[in-house]
C-alpha positions in Angstrom: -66.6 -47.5 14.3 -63.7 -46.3 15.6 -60.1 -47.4 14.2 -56.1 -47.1 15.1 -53.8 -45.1 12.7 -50.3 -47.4 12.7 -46.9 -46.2 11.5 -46.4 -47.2 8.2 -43.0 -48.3 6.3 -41.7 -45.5 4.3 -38.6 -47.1 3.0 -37.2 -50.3 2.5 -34.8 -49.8 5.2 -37.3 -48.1 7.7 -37.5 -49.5 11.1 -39.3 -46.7 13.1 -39.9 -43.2 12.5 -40.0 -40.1 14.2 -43.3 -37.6 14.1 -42.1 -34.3 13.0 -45.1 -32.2 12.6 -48.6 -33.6 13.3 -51.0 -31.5 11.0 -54.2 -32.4 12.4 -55.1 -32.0 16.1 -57.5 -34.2 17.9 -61.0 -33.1 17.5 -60.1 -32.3 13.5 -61.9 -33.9 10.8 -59.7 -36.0 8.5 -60.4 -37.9 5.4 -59.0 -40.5 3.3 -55.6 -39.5 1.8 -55.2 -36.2 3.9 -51.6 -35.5 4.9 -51.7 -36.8 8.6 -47.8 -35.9 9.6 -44.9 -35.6 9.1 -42.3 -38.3 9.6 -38.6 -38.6 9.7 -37.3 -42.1 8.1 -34.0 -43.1 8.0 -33.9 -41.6 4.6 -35.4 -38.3 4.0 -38.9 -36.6 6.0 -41.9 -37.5 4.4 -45.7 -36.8 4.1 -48.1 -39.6 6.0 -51.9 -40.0 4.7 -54.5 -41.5 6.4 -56.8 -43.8 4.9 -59.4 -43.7 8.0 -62.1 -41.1 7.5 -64.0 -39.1 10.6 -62.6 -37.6 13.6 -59.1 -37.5 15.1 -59.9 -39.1 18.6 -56.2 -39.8 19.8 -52.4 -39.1 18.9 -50.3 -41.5 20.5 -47.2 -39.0 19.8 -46.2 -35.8 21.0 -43.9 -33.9 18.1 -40.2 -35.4 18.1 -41.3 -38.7 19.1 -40.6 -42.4 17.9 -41.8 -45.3 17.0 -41.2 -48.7 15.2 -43.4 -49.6 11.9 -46.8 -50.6 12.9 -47.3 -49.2 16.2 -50.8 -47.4 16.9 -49.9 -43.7 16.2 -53.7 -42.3 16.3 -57.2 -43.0 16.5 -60.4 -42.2 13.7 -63.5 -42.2 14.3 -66.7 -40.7 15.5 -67.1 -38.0 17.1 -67.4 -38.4 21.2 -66.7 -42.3 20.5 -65.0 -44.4 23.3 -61.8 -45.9 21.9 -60.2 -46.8 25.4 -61.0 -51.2 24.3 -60.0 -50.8 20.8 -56.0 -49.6 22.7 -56.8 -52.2 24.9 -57.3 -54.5 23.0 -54.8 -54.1 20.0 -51.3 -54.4 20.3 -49.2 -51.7 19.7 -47.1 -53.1 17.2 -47.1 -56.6 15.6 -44.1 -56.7 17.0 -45.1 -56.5 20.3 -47.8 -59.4 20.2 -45.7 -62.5 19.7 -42.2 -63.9 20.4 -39.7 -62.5 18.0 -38.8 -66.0 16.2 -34.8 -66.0 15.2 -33.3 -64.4 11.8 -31.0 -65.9 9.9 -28.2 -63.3 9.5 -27.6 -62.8 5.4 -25.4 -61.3 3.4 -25.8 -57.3 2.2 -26.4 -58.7 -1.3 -29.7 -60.9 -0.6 -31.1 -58.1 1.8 -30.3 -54.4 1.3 -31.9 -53.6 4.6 -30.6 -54.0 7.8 -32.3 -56.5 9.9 -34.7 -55.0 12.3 -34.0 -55.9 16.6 -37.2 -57.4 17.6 -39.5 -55.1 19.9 -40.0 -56.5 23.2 -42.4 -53.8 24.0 -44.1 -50.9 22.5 -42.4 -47.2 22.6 -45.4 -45.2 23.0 -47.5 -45.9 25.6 -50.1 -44.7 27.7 -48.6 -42.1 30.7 -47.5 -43.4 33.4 -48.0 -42.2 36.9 -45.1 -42.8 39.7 -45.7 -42.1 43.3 -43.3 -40.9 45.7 -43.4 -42.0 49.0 -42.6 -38.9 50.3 -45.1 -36.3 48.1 -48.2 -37.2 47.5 -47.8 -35.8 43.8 -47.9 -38.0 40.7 -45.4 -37.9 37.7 -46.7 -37.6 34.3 -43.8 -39.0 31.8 -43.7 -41.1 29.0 -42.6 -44.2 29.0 -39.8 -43.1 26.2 -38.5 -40.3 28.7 -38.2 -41.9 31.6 -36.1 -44.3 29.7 -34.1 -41.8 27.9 -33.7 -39.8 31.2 -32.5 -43.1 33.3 -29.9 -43.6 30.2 -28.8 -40.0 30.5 -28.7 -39.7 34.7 -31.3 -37.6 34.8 -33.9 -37.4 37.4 -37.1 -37.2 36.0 -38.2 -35.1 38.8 -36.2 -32.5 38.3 -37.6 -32.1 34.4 -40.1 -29.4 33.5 -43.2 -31.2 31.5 -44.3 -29.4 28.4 -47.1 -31.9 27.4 -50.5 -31.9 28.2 -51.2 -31.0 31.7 -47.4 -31.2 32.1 -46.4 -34.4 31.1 -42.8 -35.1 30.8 -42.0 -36.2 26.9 -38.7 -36.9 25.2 -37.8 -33.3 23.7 -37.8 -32.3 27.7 -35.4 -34.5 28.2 -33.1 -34.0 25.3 -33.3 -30.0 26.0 -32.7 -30.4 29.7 -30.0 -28.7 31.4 -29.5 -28.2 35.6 -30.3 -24.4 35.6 -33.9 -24.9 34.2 -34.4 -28.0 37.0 -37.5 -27.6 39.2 -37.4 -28.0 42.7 -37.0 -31.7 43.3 -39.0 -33.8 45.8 -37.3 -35.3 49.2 -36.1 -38.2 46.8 -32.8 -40.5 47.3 -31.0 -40.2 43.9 -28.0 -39.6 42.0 -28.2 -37.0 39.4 -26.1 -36.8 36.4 -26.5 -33.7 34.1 -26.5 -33.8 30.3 -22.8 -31.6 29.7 -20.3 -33.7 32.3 -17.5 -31.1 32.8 -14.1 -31.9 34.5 -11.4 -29.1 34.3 -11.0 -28.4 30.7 -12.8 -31.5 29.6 -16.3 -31.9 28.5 -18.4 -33.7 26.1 -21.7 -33.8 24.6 -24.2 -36.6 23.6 -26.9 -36.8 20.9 -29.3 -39.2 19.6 -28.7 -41.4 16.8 -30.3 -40.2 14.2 -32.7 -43.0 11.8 -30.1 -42.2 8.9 -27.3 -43.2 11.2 -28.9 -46.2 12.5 -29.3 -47.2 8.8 -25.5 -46.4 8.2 -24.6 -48.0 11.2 -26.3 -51.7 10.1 -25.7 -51.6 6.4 -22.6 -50.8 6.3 -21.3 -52.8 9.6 -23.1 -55.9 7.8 -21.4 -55.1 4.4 -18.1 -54.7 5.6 -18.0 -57.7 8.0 -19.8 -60.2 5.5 -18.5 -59.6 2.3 -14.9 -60.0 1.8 -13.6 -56.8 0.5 -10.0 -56.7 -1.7 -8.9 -52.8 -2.9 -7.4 -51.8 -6.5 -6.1 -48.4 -7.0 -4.9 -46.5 -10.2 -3.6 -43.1 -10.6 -5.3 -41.6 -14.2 -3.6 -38.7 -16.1 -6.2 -36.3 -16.0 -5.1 -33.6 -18.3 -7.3 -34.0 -21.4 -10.3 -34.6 -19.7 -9.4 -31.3 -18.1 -9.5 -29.6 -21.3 -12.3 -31.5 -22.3 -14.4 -30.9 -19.2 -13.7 -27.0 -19.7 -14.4 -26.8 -23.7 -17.9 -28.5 -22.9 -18.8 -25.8 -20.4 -18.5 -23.1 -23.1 -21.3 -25.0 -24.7 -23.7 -27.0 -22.1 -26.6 -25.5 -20.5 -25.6 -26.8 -17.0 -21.6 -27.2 -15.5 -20.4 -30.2 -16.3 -18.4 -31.2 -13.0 -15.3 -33.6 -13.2 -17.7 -36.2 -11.3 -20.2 -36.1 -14.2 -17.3 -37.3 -16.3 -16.1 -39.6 -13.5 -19.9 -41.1 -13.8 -20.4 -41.5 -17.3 -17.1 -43.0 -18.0 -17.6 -45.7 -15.3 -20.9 -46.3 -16.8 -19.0 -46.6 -20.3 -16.4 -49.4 -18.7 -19.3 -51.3 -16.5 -21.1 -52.1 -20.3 -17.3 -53.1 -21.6 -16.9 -55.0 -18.6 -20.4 -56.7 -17.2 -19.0 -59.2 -14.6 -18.9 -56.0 -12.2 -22.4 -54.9 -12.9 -23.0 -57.6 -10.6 -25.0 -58.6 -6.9 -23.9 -61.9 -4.7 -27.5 -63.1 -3.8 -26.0 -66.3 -1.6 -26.4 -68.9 -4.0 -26.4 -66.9 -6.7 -25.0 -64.1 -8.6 -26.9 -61.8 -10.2 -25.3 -60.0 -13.8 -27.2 -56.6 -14.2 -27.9 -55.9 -17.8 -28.6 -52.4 -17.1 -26.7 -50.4 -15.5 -28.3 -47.9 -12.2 -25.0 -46.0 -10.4 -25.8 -44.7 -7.0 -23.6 -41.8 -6.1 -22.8 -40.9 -2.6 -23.6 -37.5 -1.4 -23.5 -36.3 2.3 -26.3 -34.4 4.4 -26.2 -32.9 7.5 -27.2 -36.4 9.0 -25.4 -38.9 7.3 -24.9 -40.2 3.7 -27.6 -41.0 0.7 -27.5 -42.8 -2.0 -29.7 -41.6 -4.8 -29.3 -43.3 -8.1 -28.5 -42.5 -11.7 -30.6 -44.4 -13.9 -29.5 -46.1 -17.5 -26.2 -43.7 -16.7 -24.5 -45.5 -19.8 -27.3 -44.2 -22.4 -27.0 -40.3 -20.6 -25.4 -37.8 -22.4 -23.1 -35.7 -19.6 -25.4 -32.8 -19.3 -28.5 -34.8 -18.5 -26.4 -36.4 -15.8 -25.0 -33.7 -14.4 -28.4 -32.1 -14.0 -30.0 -35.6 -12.6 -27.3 -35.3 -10.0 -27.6 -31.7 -9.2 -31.4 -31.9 -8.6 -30.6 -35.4 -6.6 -27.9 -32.8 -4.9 -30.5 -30.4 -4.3 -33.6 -32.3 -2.9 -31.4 -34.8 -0.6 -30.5 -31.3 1.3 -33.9 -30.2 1.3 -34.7 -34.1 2.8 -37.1 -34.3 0.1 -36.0 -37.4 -1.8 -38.4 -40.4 -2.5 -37.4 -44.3 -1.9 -37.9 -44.6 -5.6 -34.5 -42.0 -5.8 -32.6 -44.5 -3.9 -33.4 -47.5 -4.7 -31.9 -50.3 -7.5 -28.3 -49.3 -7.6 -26.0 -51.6 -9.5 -22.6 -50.0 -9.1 -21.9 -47.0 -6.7 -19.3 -43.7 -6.9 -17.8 -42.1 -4.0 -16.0 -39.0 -4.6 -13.9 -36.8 -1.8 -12.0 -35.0 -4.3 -13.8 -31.7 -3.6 -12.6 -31.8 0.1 -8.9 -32.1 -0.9 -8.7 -36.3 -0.4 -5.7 -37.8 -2.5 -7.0 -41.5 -2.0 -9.4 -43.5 0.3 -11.2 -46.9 0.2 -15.2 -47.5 0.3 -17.3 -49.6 2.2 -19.7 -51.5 -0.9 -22.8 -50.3 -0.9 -25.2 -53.5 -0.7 -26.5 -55.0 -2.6 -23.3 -53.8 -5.6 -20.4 -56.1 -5.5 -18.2 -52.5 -6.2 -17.5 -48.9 -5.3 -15.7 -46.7 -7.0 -13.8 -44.1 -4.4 -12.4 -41.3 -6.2 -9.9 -38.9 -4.9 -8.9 -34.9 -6.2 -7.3 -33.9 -9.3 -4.5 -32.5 -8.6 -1.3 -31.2 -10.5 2.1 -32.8 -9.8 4.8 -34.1 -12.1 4.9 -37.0 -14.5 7.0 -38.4 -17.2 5.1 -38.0 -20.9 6.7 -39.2 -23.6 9.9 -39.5 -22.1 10.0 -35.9 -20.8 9.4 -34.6 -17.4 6.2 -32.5 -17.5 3.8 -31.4 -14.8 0.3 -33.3 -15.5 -3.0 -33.7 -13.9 -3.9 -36.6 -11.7 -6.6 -38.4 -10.1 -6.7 -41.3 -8.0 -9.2 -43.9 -8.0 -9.6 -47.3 -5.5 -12.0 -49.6 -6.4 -13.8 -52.2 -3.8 -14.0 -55.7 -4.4 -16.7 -58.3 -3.0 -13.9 -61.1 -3.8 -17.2 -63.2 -3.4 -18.2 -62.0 -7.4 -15.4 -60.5 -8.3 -11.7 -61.3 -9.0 -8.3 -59.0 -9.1 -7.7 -59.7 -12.6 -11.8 -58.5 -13.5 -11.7 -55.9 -11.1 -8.0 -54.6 -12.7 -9.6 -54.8 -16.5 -12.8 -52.5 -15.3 -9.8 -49.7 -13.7 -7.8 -50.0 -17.2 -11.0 -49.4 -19.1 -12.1 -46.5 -16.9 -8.3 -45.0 -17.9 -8.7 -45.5 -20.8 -12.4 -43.4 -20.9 -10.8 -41.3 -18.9 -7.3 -40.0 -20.3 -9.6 -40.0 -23.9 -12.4 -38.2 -22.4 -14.2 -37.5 -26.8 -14.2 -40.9 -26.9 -17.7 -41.1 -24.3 -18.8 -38.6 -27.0 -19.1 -41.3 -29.7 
């Protein structure tokens, strides 16, 4: 008997995803725990099974087109088999089949997901025909372009399909420009193309990507529900310098100034536990271990992936965790498991030149640690004027969990790490 393929969740944060490669084609034989497709998540693109076992009857998706979790993506089943009631009869998404009830809004600490927007109606559907009164031709489009070309001021009509039997899907859209138009039936419209120029202005527009949407609702819920306060200290840098450059004669692996920044901060969070800490609501939650996520950027956005136990790591075997992290979150091949159970989180722009800047908290931690570039300039030592390394640091409060005075003891112990770099040696 024949049976739908849905969308599955991928992350804790994934809403819908986006098919980037289908690697089966109707009429293919598939079996349980063959690689269906692959799908963009608001994290990383990653490999879909499916559990159904027989024939591929239907793919609901052409390449480059989304969905939310749970909608029908494909059919299995036998060979020649009518599925047309089974489509019928299902609803595309759970979503789709009864009122969306209303959610609570909650704090960044009791959810670290974003709250999904209820679906009013499925994505992917069936193609639609439209008639023109004036040409007796039909329109094959997808429901997803037509919306995505009444959005942009397109007309549909003047949109080469490269679907089957030329239906009209979202990448025709997206890639459209007025020189490759077809010729357009007798229709009255407006038509707006995708580059509006004006003199010397012009723009472009893009899609948001599933990363950004993620970005986009985390962070705008962190910001706006949890009461941020900023600290900032300036650290003397210089014998961490020296420190930094006699272990690289020695290690297997460079040891960056961020690896130090890392394992000191993992140091001061086990001196000073109260900002090891969640707000869960009506609770707060003290971490006993002690999982610092550290902010990396990719071509799409910002992830997250997560040094475990960083207080028990010696420096090299963090600075290789976060080098591999580095690696693989280019390469979009980074697992939830990589980016998940953070207790504290770094944020470093010293490599781009940034003196000083403040962090959004990443939920569900109650502090971020932005750190700016080490940089020489002149201090007083000892009573003399002498020119000296520094380095900036802001830390961001939930004043929810945490107070000045806790927050100002974690910065004086980092310092402290920090200016006596041998003293993470022992």
């Amino acid at each position: 008997m024949a049976e739908v393929v849905r969308l599955p969740k991928m992350s804790d944060t994934m809403t819908e995803g986006v098919i980037v490669k289908w690697n089966y084609k109707v009429g293919d034989s598939v079996k349980s725990g063959d690689i269906l497709a692959e799908v963009e998540t608001d994290k990383a693109t990653m490999d879909m099974e499916v559990y159904a076992k027989g024939t591929l009857l239907h793919l609901a998706l052409q390449e480059g087109e989304a969905a939310p979790v749970d909608s029908i993506i494909a059919v299995v089943g036998a060979a020649g088999e009518d599925f047309s009631s089974l489509l019928s009869a299902a609803p595309a998404s759970p979503a789709a089949s009864a009122p969306a009830a209303p959610v609570a809004a909650s704090t960044p600490a009791v959810a670290a997901e974003p709250v999904a927007q209820p679906v009013s109606a499925p994505i992917v559907e069936p193609t639609t025909q439209v008639s023109n009164a004036d040409n007796d031709d039909r329109l094959k489009a997808s429901p997803l372009a037509k919306k995505l070309a009444q959005d942009k001021g397109i007309d549909i009509h003047q949109v080469n399909g490269s679907g089957e039997n030329g239906r009209i899907v979202k990448k025709d859209i997206e890639n459209f420009t007025p020189s490759a138009a077809k010729p357009a039936p007798t229709v009255a419209t407006t038509s707006n193309p995708v580059v509006v120029v004006s003199g010397t202005e012009s723009f472009h527009e893009v899609n948001v990507s599933q990363m950004r949407k993620t970005i986009a609702a985390r962070l705008g819920e962190s910001k706006f529900s949890a009461p941020h306060f900023y600290l900032t200290l300036e650290i003397n840098m210089d014998k961490a310098s020296v420190a930094r450059e006699q272990m690289n004669t020695i290690s297997d692996v460079k040891i960056s100034m961020n690896d130090l920044v890392i394992k000191a901060a993992a140091a001061a969070l086990r001196k000073n536990p109260n900002i090891n800490s969640s707000w869960l609501g009506t609770k707060i939650r003290y971490n006993h271990h002690i999982h610092i996520g550290v902010a990396m950027a990719v071509e799409d956005g910002l992830l997250v992936p997560v040094v475990r136990f960083a207080d028990n790591k010696s420096l090299s075997q963090i600075s290789s965790e976060v080098k591999e992290y580095g690696k693989r979150a280019k390469e979009k091949k980074l697992q939830p498991q990589d980016w998940t159970g953070n207790t504290f989180t770094i944020s470093n722009l010293g490599m781009f030149g940034i003196d000083e800047f403040t962090a959004i908290i990443n939920p569900p931690d109650a502090c971020i640690l932005a750190v700016g570039t080490v940089k020489d300039t002149v201090g007083v030592v000892n009573g003399e004027i002498k020119p000296v390394k520094t380095m900036k640091v802001t830390l961001s409060c939930d004043h929810r969990v945490v107070d000045g005075a806790m927050g100002a003891q974690f910065l004086k112990t980092l310092k402290e790490y920090l200016e006596e770099p041998y003293r993470l040696l022992v």
